[in-house]
C-alpha positions as CSV (number, residue, x, y, z in Angstrom):
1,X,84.0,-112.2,58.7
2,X,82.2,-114.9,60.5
3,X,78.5,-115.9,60.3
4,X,75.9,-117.5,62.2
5,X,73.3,-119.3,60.3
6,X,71.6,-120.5,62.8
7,X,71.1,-118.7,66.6
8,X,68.0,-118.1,68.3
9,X,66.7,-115.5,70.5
10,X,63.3,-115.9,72.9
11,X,61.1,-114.3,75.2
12,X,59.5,-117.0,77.4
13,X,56.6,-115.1,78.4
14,X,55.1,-114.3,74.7
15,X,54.2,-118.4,75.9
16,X,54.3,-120.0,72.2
17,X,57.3,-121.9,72.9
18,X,56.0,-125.8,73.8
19,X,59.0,-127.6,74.1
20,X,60.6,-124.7,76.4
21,X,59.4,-126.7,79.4
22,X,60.5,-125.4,82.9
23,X,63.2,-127.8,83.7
24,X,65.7,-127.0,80.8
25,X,67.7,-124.7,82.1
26,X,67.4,-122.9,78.7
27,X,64.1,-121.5,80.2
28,X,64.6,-117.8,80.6
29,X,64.8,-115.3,78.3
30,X,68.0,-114.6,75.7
31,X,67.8,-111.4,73.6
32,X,70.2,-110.0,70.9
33,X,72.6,-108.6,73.7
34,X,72.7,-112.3,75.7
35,X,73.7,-113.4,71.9
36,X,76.5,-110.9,71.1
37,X,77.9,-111.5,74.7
38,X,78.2,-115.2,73.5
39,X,79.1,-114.7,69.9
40,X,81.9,-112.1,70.8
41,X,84.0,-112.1,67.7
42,X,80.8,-113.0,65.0
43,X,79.7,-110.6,62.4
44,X,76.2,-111.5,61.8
45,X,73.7,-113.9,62.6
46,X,70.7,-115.7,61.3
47,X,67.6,-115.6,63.8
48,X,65.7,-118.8,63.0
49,X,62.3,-119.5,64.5
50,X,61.7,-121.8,67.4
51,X,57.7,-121.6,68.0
52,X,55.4,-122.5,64.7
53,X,53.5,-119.4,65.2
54,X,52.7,-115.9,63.1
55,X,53.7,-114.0,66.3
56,X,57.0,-115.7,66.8
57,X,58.0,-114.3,63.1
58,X,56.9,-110.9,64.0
59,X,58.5,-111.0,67.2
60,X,61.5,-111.8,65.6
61,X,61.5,-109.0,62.7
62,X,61.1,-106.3,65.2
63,X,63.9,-107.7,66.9
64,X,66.0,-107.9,63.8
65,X,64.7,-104.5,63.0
66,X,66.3,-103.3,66.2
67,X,69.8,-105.2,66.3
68,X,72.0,-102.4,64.4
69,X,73.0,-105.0,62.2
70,X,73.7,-107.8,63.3
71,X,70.7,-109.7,62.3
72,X,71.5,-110.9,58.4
73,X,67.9,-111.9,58.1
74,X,65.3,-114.1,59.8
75,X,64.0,-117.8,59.1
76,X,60.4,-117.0,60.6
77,X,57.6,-119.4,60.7
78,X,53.8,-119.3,58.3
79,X,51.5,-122.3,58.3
80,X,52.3,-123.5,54.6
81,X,49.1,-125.9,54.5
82,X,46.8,-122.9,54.9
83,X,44.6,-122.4,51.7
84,X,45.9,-118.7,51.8
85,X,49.6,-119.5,52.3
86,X,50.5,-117.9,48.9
87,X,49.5,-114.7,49.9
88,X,50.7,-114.8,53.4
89,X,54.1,-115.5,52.4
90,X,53.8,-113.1,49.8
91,X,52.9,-110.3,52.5
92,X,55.5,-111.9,54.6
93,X,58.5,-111.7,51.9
94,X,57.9,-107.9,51.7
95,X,59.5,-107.7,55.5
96,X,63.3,-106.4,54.7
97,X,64.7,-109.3,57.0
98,X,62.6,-112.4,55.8
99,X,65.2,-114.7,54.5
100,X,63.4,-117.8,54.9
101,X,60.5,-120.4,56.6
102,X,60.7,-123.0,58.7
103,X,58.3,-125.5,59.3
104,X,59.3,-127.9,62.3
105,X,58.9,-131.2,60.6
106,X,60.6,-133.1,63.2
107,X,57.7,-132.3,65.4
108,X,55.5,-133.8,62.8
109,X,53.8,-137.5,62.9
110,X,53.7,-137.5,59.3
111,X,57.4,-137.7,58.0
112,X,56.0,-137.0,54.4
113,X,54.5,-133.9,55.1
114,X,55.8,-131.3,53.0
115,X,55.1,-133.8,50.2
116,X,51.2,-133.1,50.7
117,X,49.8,-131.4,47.7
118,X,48.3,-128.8,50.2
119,X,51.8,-127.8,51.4
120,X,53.1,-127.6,47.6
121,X,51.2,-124.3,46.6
122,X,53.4,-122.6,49.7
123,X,56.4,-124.1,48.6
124,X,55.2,-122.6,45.2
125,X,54.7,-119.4,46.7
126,X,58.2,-119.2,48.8
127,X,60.2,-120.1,45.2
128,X,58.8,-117.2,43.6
129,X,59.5,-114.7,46.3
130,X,63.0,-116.2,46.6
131,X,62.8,-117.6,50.6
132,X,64.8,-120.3,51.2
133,X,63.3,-123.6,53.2
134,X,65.1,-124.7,56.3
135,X,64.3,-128.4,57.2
136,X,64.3,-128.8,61.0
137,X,64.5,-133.1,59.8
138,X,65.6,-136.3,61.1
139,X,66.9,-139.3,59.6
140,X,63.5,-140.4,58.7
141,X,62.6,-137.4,56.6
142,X,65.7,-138.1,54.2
143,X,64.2,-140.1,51.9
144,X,61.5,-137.4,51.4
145,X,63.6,-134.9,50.6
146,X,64.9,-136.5,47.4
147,X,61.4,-136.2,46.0
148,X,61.0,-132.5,47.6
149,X,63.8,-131.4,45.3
150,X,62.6,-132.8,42.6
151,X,59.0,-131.5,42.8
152,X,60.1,-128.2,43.9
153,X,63.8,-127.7,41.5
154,X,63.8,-123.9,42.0
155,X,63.6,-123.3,45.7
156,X,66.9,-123.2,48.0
157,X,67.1,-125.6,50.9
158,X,68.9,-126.0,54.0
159,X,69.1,-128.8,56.6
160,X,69.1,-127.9,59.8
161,X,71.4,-129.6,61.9
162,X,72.9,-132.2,59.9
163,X,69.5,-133.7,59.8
164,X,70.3,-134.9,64.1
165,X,72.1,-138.1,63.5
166,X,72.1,-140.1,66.9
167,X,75.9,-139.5,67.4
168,X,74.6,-140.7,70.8
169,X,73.9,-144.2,70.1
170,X,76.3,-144.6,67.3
171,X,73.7,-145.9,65.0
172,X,74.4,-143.8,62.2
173,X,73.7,-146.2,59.0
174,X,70.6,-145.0,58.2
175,X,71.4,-141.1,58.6
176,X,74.6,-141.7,57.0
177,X,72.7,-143.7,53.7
178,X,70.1,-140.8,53.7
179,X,72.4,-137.9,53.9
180,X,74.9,-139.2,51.1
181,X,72.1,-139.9,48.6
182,X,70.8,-136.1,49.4
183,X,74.2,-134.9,48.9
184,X,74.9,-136.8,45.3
185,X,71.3,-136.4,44.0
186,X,70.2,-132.9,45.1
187,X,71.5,-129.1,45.6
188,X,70.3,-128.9,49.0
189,X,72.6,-127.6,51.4
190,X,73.4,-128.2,55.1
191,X,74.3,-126.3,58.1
192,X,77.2,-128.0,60.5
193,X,75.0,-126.9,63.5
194,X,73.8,-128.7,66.5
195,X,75.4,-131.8,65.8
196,X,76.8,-131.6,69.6
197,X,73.8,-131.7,71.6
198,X,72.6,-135.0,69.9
199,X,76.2,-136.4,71.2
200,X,74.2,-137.5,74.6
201,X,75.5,-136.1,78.1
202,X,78.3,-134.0,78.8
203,X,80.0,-134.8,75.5
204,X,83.4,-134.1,74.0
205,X,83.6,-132.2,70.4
206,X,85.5,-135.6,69.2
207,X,82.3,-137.1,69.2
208,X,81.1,-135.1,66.0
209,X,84.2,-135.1,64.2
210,X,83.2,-138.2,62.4
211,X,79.5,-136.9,61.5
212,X,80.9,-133.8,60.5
213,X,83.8,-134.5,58.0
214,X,80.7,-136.9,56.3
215,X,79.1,-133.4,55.8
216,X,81.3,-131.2,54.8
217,X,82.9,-134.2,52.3
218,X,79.6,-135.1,50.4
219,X,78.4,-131.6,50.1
220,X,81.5,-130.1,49.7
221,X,82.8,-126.3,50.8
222,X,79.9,-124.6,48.2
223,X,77.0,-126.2,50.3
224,X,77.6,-126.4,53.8
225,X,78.0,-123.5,56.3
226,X,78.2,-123.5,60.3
227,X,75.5,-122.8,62.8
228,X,75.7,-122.3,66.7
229,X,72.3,-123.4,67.2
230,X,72.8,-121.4,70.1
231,X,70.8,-120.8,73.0
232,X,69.9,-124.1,72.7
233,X,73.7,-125.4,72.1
234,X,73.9,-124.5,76.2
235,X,72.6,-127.8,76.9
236,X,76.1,-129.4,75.7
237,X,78.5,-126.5,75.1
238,X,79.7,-122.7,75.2
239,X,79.3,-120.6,72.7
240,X,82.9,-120.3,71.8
241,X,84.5,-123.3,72.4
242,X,81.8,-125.1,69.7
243,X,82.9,-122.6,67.5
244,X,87.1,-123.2,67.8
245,X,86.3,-126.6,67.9
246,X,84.4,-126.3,64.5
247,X,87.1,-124.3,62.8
248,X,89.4,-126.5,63.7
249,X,87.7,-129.6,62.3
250,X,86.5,-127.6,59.2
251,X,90.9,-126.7,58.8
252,X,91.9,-130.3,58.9
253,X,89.2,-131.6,56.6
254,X,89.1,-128.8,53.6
255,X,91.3,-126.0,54.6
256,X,90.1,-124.0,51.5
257,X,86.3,-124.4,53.2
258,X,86.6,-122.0,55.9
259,X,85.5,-118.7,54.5
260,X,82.8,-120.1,52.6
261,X,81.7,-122.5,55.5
262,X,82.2,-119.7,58.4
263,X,81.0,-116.4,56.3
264,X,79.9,-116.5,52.6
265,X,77.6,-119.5,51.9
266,X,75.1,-118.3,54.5
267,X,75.3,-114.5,52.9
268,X,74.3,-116.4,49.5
269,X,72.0,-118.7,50.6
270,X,70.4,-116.0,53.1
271,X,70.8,-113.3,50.5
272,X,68.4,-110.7,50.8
């Protein structure tokens, strides 16, 4: 069995999306059958959010309701400042697919954020209904998520993306500093997703080997699992060559991690 933790699906029109601007050529529409067409040869998939909007999560439950399957469960989207969060997410969890929340930090001027005291009571709220947090972070937002797991001990977290170290650049120190410390001192996991598109233009998978056997070797085989990040992964790669190329690395560094990194850590950590 493989898995996708992390894939996306849109509809341009339902206009919600603000970074899909009109010269990525990632603006058009990809639905459940565009995504098994790429992911020929995946089991399941994890639909996460990409507009911070009520209406993208119910877009994507209905669509989850309709994919026969292959939808594991959705990471869908509620404001978690809003003085009724609690009971939004509580009406929210009741949806048979609602695995998760994301908020879009990355987007955010404030790195510390989810440390407001506002934010907490939703945190509160997705712990007790047993939704996992995905953190859509950057190197910056490392440090707070040492105190986020502290504050919060008994809800499940997942990094997006590695946190999007600038592979491009090279200038990995303070990612690298971050990550290991979030690693050693925390349980939050990581998904070994869209590490590729943050390797600049046109790049060659040998560009995130060295980013990627840093993940899976401080969180180890239990806590990291793979992600296509795909539609948007089209900016760098295909579909299935991102995904050889993974399996590969994922071999050479810890063969014993490939069932856990490819299938079963994101049917735990997404269990419904």
């Amino acid at each position: 069995m493989i898995v996708d933790s992390h894939l996306h699906v849109w509809q341009v029109d339902r206009g919600d999306y603000g970074w899909l601007t009109p010269d990525l050529p990632i603006c058009r529409d990809f639905t459940t059958a565009d995504a098994r067409s790429a992911a020929s040869g995946v089991d399941r998939v994890v639909l996460v959010q990409a507009a911070p909007t009520a209406a993208e999560t119910d877009y994507l439950l209905d669509v989850a309701q309709h994919a026969g399957g292959f939808v594991h469960g959705v990471v869908g989207w509620t404001d978690l400042a809003a003085p009724d969060a609690a009971r939004r997410i509580e009406t929210l969890a009741r949806a048979p697919d609602l695995v998760g929340l994301r908020p879009m930090l990355q987007d955010m001027a404030d790195a510390a954020w989810i440390l407001r005291p506002d934010v907490a009571r939703g945190l509160d709220a997705m712990a007790a209904c047993g939704l996992v947090l995905d953190l859509l972070i950057r190197p910056r937002h490392l440090p707070h998520c040492l105190s986020l797991a502290r504050r919060h001990p008994r809800l499940a977290m997942v990094i997006d993306h590695a946190a999007k170290p600038d592979i491009a650049s090279g200038d990995v120190t303070a990612w690298s500093d971050g990550m290991r410390r979030v690693a050693g001192e925390t349980e939050i996991s990581c998904k070994l997703s869209g590490l590729i598109t943050e390797a600049g233009p046109a790049p060659a998978f040998a560009a995130v080997a060295p980013v990627a056997r840093c993940v899976l070797e401080w969180f180890g085989a239990a806590r990291v699992m793979w992600g296509s990040d795909w539609p948007v992964l089209r900016l760098a790669a295909d579909y299935q060559p991102w995904l050889a190329a993974a399996q590969a690395l994922v071999r050479d560094v810890m063969p014993a991690a490939a069932e856990p990194v490819f299938a079963t850590n994101a049917l735990r950590c997404y269990a419904r």
